[in-house]
C-alpha positions in Angstrom: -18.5 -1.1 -5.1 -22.0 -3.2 -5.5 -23.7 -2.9 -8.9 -27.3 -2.7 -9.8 -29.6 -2.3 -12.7 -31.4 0.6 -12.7 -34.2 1.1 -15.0 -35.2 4.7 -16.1 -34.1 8.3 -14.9 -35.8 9.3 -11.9 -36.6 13.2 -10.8 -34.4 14.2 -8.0 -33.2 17.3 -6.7 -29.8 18.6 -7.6 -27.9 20.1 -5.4 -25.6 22.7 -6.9 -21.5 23.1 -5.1 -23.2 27.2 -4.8 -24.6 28.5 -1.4 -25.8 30.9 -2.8 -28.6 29.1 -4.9 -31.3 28.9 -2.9 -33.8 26.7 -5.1 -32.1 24.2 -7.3 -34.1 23.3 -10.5 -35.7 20.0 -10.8 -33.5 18.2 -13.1 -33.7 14.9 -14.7 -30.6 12.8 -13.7 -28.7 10.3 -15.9 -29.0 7.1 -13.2 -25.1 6.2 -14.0 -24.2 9.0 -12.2 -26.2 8.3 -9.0 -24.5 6.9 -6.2 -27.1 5.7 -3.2 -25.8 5.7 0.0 -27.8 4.3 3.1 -26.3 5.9 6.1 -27.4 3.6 8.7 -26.3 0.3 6.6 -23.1 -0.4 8.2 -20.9 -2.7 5.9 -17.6 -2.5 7.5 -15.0 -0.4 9.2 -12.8 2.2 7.0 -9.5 0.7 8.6 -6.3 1.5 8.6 -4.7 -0.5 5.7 -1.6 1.9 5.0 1.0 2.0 7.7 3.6 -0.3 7.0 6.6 0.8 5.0 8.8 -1.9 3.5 13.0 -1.0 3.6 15.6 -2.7 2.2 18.7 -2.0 4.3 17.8 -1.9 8.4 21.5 -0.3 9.2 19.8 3.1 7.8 18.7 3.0 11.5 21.9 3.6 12.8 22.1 7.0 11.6 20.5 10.2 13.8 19.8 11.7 10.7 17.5 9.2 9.0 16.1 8.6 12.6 15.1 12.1 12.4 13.2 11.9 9.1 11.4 9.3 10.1 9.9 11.6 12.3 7.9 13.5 9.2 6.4 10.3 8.3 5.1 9.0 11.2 1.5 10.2 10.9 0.9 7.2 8.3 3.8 4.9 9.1 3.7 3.0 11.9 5.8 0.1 10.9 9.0 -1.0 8.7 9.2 -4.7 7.0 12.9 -5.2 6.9 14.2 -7.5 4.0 17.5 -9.5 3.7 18.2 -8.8 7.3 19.4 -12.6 7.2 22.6 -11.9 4.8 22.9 -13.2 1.3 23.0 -9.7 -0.2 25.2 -8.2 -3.4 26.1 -5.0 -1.3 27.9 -8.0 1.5 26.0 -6.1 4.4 24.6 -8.4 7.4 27.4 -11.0 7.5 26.3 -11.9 10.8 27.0 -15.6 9.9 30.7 -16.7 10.4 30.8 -20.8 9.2 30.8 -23.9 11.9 33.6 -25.3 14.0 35.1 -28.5 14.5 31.5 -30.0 16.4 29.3 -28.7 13.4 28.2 -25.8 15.6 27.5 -22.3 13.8 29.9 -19.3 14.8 27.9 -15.9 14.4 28.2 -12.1 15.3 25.3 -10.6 15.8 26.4 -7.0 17.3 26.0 -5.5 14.1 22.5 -6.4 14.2 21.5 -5.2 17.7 23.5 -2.0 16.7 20.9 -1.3 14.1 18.1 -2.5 15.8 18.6 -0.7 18.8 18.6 2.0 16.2 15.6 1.3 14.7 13.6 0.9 18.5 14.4 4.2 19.1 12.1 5.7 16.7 9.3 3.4 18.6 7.7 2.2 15.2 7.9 -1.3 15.1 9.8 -3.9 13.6 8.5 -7.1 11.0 11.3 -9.2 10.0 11.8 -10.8 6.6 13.5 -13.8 6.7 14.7 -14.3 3.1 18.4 -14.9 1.8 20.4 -17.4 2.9 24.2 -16.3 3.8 26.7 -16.9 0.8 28.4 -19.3 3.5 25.8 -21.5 3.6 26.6 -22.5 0.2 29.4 -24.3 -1.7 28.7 -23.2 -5.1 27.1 -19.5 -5.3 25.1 -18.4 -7.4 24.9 -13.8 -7.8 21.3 -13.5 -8.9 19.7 -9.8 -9.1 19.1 -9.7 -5.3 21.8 -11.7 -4.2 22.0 -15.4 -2.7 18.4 -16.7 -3.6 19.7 -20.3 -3.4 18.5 -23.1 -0.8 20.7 -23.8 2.0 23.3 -27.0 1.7 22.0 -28.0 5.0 19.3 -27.4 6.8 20.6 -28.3 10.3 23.0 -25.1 9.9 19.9 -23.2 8.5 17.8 -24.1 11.9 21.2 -23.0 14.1 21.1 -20.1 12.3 17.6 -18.7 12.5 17.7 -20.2 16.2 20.5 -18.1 17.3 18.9 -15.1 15.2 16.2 -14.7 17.1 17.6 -15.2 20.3 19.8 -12.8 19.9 16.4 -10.2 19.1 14.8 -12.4 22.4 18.2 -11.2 24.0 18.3 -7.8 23.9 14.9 -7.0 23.0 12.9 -9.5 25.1 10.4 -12.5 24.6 7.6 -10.2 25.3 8.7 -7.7 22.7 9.6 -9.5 19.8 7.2 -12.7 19.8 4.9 -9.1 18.9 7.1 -8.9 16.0 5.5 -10.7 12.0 7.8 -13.0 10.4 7.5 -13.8 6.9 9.9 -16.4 4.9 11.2 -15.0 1.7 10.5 -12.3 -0.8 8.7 -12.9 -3.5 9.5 -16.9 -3.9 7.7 -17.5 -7.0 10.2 -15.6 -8.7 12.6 -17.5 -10.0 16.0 -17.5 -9.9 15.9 -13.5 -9.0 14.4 -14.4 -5.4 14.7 -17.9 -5.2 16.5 -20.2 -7.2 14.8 -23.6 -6.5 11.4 -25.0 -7.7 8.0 -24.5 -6.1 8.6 -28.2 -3.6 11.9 -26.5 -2.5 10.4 -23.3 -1.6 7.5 -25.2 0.1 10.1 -27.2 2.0 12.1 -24.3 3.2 9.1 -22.6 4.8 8.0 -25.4 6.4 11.0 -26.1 8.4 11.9 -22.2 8.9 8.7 -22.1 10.6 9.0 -24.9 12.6 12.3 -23.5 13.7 10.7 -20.2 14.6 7.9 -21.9 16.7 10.4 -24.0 18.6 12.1 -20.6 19.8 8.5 -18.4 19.9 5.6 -20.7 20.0 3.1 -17.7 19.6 4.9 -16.3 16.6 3.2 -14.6 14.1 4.6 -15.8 10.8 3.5 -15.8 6.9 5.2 -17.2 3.6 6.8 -14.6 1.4 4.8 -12.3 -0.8 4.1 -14.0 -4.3 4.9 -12.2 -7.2 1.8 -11.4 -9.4 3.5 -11.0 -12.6 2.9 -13.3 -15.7 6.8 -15.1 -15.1 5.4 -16.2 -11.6 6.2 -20.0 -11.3 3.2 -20.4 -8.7 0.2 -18.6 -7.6 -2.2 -20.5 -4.9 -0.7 -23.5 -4.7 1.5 -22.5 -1.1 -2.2 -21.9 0.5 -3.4 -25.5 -0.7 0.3 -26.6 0.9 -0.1 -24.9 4.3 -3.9 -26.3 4.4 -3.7 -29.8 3.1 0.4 -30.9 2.2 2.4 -32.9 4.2 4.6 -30.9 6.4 8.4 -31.2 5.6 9.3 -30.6 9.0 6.5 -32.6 11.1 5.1 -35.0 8.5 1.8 -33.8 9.4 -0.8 -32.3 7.4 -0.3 -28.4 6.7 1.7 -25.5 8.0 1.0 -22.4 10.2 -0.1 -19.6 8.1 -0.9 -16.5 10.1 -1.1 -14.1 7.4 -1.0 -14.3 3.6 0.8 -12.0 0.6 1.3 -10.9 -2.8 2.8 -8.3 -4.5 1.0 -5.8 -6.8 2.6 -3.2 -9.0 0.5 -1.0 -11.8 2.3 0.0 -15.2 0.8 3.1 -16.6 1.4 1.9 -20.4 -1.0 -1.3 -19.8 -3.8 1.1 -19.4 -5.6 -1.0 -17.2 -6.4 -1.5 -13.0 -5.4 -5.5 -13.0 -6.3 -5.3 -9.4 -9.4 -7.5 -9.3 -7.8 -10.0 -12.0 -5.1 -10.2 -9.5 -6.2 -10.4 -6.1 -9.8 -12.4 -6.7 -7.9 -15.6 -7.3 -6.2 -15.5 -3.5 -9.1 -14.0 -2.1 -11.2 -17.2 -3.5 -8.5 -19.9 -2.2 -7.9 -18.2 1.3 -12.1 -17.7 1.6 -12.3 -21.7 0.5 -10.1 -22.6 3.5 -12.3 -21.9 7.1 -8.4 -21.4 9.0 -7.4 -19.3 6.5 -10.7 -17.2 5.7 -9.7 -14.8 8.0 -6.3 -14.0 8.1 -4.9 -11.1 6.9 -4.4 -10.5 3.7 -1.8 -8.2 2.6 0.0 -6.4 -0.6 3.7 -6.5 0.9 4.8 -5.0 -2.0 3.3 -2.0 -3.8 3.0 0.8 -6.3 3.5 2.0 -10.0 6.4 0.0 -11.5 6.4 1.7 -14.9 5.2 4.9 -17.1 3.3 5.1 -19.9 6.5 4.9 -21.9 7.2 1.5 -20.5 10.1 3.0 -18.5 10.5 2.1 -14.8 13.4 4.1 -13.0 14.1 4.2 -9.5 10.6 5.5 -9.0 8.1 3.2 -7.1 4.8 5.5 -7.7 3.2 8.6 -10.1 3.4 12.0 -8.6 0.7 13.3 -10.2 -2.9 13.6 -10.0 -2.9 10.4 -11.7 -1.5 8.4 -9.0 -3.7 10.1 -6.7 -6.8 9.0 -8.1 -5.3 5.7 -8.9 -4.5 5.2 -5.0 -8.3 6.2 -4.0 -9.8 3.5 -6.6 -7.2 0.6 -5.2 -8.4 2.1 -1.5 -12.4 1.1 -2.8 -11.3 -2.1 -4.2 -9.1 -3.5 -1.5 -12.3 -2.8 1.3 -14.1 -5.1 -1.4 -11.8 -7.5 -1.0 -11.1 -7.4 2.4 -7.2 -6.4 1.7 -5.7 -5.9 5.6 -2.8 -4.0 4.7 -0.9 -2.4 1.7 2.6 -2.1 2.4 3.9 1.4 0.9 7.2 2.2 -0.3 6.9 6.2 0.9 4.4 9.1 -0.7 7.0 11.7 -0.1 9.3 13.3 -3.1 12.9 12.4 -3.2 13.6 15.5 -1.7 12.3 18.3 0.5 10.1 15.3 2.0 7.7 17.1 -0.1 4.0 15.3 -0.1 3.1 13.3 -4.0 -0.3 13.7 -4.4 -1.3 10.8 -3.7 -0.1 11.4 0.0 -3.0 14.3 -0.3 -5.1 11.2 -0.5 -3.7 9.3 2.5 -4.5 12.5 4.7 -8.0 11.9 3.6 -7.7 8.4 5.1 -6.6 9.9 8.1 -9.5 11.5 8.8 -11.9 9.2 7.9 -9.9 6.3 9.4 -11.5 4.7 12.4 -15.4 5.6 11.0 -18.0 2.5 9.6 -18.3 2.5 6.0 -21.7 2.9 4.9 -23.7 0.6 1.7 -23.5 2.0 -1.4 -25.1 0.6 -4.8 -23.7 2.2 -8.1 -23.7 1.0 -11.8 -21.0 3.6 -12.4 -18.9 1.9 -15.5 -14.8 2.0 -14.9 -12.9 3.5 -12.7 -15.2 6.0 -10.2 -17.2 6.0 -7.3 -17.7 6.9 -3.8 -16.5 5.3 -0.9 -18.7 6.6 2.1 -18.1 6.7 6.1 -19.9 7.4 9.0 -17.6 8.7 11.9 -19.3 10.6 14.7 -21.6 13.1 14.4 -19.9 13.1 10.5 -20.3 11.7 6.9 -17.4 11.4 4.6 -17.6 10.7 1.2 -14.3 9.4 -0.7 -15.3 10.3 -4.4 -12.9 9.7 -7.0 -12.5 9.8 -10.8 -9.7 7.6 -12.7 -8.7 7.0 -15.9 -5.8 4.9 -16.7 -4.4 6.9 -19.3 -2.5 10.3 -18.4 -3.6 12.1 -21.5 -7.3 11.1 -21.0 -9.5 14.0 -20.8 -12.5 11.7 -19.4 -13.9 13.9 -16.9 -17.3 12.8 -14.8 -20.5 14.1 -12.7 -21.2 11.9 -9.8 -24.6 13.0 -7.5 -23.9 10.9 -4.8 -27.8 10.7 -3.2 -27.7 9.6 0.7 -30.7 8.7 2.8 -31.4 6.3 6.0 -29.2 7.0 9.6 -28.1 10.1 10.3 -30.2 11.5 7.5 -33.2 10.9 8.7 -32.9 13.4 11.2 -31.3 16.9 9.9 -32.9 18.7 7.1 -29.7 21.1 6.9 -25.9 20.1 6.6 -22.7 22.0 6.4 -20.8 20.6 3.4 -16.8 21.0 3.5 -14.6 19.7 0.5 -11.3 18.7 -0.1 -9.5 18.1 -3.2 -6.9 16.6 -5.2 -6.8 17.0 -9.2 -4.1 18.5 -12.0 -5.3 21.9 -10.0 -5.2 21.3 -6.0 -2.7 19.4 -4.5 0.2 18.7 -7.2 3.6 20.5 -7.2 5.2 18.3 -9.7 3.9 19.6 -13.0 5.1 23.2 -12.0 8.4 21.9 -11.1 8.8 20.0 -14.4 7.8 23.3 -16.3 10.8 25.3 -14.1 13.2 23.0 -14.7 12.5 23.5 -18.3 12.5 26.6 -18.2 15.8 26.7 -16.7 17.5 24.9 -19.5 18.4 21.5 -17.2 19.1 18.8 -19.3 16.3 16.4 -19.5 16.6 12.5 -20.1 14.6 11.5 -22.4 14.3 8.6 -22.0 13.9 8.4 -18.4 10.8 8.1 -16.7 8.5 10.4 -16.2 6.0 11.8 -13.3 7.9 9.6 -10.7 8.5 10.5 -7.2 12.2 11.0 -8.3 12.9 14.0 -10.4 16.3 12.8 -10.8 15.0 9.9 -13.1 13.8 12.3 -15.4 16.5 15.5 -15.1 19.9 16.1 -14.9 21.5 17.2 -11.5 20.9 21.0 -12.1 16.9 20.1 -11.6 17.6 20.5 -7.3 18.7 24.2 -7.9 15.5 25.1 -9.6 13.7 22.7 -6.8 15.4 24.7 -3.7 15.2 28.0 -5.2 11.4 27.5 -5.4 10.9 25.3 -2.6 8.4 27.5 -0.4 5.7 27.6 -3.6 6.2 24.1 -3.9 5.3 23.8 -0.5 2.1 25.7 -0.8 1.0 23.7 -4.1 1.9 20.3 -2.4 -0.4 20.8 0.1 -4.1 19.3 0.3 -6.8 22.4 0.2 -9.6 22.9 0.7 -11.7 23.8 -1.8 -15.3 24.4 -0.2 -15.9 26.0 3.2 -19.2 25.6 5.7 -21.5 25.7 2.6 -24.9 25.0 4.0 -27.4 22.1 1.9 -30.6 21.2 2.3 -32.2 18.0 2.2 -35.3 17.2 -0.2 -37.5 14.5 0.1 -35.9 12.2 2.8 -32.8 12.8 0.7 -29.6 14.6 0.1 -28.4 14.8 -3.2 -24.6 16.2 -3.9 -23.8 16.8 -7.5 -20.0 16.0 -7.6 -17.6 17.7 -11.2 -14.8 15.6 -11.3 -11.3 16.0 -13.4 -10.2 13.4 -15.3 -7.7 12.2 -12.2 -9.3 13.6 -9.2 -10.2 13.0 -5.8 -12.6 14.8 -3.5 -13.0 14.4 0.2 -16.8 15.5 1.3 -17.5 16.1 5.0 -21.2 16.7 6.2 -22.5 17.4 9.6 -25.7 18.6 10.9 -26.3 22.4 10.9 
């Protein structure tokens, strides 16, 4: 969001969220609570940034059943990033590599693979591959780290046989056409070390060089990245692969630099830092790509993302908050990533562990949806923390995104924007028919009135497990699903994103129209205005 100085408070018109008040007092108006918004000052497109859905074990595929649940998700998920599909793994799945014969030349079986790829094709989402751990074979002394075989290969002639006859047994079944469409990226994370790679930073760089040559010399037009650096303070590089694939000498070729069709990181939140570390984070990459002209424009993605931990430090199997608070969290990472030009944000699911009930933060990504596809419109601000407005012009419509976050649960912070929009379709209408949607601790959330039934119900609650995840099971004992199934249908109804306002009409003053906007603590409002 830009910032400006404003000096003092100017006279505008308020407009109250009442129909029925038909003329709104004068009222003097604190200028950090004005948003401006120029309509017809295009800035960029509100893109799709939120489709892609990372998944650790591809032979889920194989089964009808998870095949058919895909089918709920599929009006935000439009692709899968599949990791460790190479082998190398502590649950000894995707042993597709089988040693060398007596000539040196690798024996592998891929039909396990096509089995589960077939699978996956069938859902018609597509496919990005993760090429990552090296098979245990490829080894002579193994090393079990947390995800499995993060060392080097011996030998990178049987590492180039390998990832030759892997993709030709994809080009194989699949076709040149059809999986040359497919990303590629080379590890997971590879500036963690030893959990997902157990060599130093030159080793790493070596490895992707030659994987990619490898991969260009079966699919010239490939589309292929380095793996998605960890952002954490135990990360044993940060920018320095960008500098490598723009200026080093290639380990495969000798020449200068490698291909470098997209870039990565990884970004999780913890609740108990009280902080949004996304600009602290993501400005250093953004700075190196942008100081490279090849690499100024490539995508720039979060491959790996979410809440890691609660305010109580503890993590659980949960990725996310199912509360309000992740909700509004979600909508000011949404404003921030436009700012930085962010391409995609790879999600690890919105739903609840069970019912394939909505968080509430997938309230907020059906406000994407319907403002996806629009140009976002210029708005100035000096709005301190964490609110603001992001705005859109799609069709004969304007959307405003306005949010409200505070990065501790317990805050009771709440805030009055009046976002004030002039210029473009303005200019035009003197009447507008306001709708409103809305996501806060009193529209859209389910999980706090689950929590307080299965309290009420006497389960047994771990303590010490974390809280407000998308996993009640981190939290409760098994008896929880009782109380979740006996009440499912009001669940339902709470999960859902309402609407809280409905064809009220508002009137423009002055060349203007001025919205005055209450805001929880955690909340999230979705405004659409057309012309009367």
């Amino acid at each position: 969001m830009l910032q400006f100085s404003c000096s003092n408070t100017e006279k505008i018109t308020e407009i109250i969220d009442n129909p029925d008040i038909e003329n709104p007092e004068e009222t003097a108006l604190d200028p950090d609570k004005i948003v401006s918004i120029n309509t017809g000052a295009t800035v960029g497109s509100f893109y799709n940034f939120w489709s892609t859905r990372p998944m650790i074990n591809q032979t889920r595929f194989n089964s009808a059943g998870f095949r058919a649940s895909v089918e709920d998700v599929k009006s935000y998920v439009k692709s899968f990033n599949l990791v460790r599909v190479l082998g190398g793994r502590t649950d000894d799945l995707n042993n597709f590599y089988k040693g060398v014969d007596s000539n040196g030349n690798i024996i592998t079986d891929f039909s396990d693979l096509i089995s589960s790829m077939q699978g996956f094709m069938l859902t018609g989402l597509k496919p990005r591959i993760v090429l990552d751990n090296v098979p245990w074979a490829m080894n002579a002394e193994q090393e079990i780290n947390t995800y499995g075989n993060t060392n080097p290969p011996d030998d990178y002639n049987i590492w180039r046989q390998y990832i030759s006859a892997f993709l030709m047994a994809l080009i194989n079944e699949f076709g040149f056409e059809e999986v040359k469409t497919w990303r590629f990226r080379v590890a997971t994370e590879p500036n963690y070390v030893p959990e997902h790679w157990n060599g130093t930073k030159e080793d790493f760089f070596k490895h992707y060089d030659i994987t990619v040559d490898e991969v260009l010399k079966v699919i010239p037009d490939a589309i292929i990245g380095p793996g998605n650096n960890l952002t954490e303070g135990n990360a044993t590089f940060t920018t320095e692969i960008i500098d490598h694939c723009a200026n080093g000498v290639n380990y495969a070729t000798g020449e200068k630099g490698t291909q470098m069709d997209f870039f990565c990181i990884s970004y999780y939140e913890k609740i108990d830092e009280n902080t949004v570390r996304f600009k602290n984070t993501v400005e250093q990459y953004r700075d190196k790509l942008d100081s490279y002209p090849q690499f100024r424009d490539i995508p720039f993605d979060i491959q790996e993302f979410g809440i890691l931990r609660d305010e109580n430090k503890v993590r659980g199997l949960s990725l996310n908050d199912a509360t309000e608070l992740g909700a509004s969290w979600y909508a000011r990472i949404a404003d921030l990533a436009y700012d930085y030009r962010l391409a995609e944000i790879y999600d690890w699911g919105q739903e609840f562990e069970l019912g394939n009930l909505p968080q509430a933060r997938k309230n907020v990504t059906e406000m994407f949806l319907m403002m996806q596809g629009g140009s976002r419109v210029a708005a100035i601000d000096h709005i301190n923390e964490h609110a603001g407005v992001v705005p859109v012009v799609k069709g004969d419509a304007i959307y405003l995104l306005v949010y409200n976050h505070n990065t501790s649960r317990n805050s009771s912070s709440k805030r009055t924007l009046y976002p004030q929009l002039e210029g473009g379709f303005i200019n035009g209408d003197s009447k507008w028919k306001m709708n409103e949607w809305t996501v806060d601790k009193n529209h859209g959330v389910f999980i706090h009135e689950l929590y307080k039934d299965i309290r009420a119900a006497g389960v047994s609650e771990k303590t010490n497990g974390r809280i407000y995840g998308n996993r009640a099971s981190d939290r409760f004992e098994d008896g929880w699903k009782n109380v979740f199934n006996a009440n499912f249908t009001k669940y339902q109804e709470m999960a859902a994103l309402p609407q809280t306002i409905t064809d009220s009409i508002i009137d423009k003053k002055d060349g203007k129209l001025t919205l005055k906007v209450d805001l929880e603590a955690h909340a999230v409002k979705l405004i659409k205005l057309v012309p009367e």
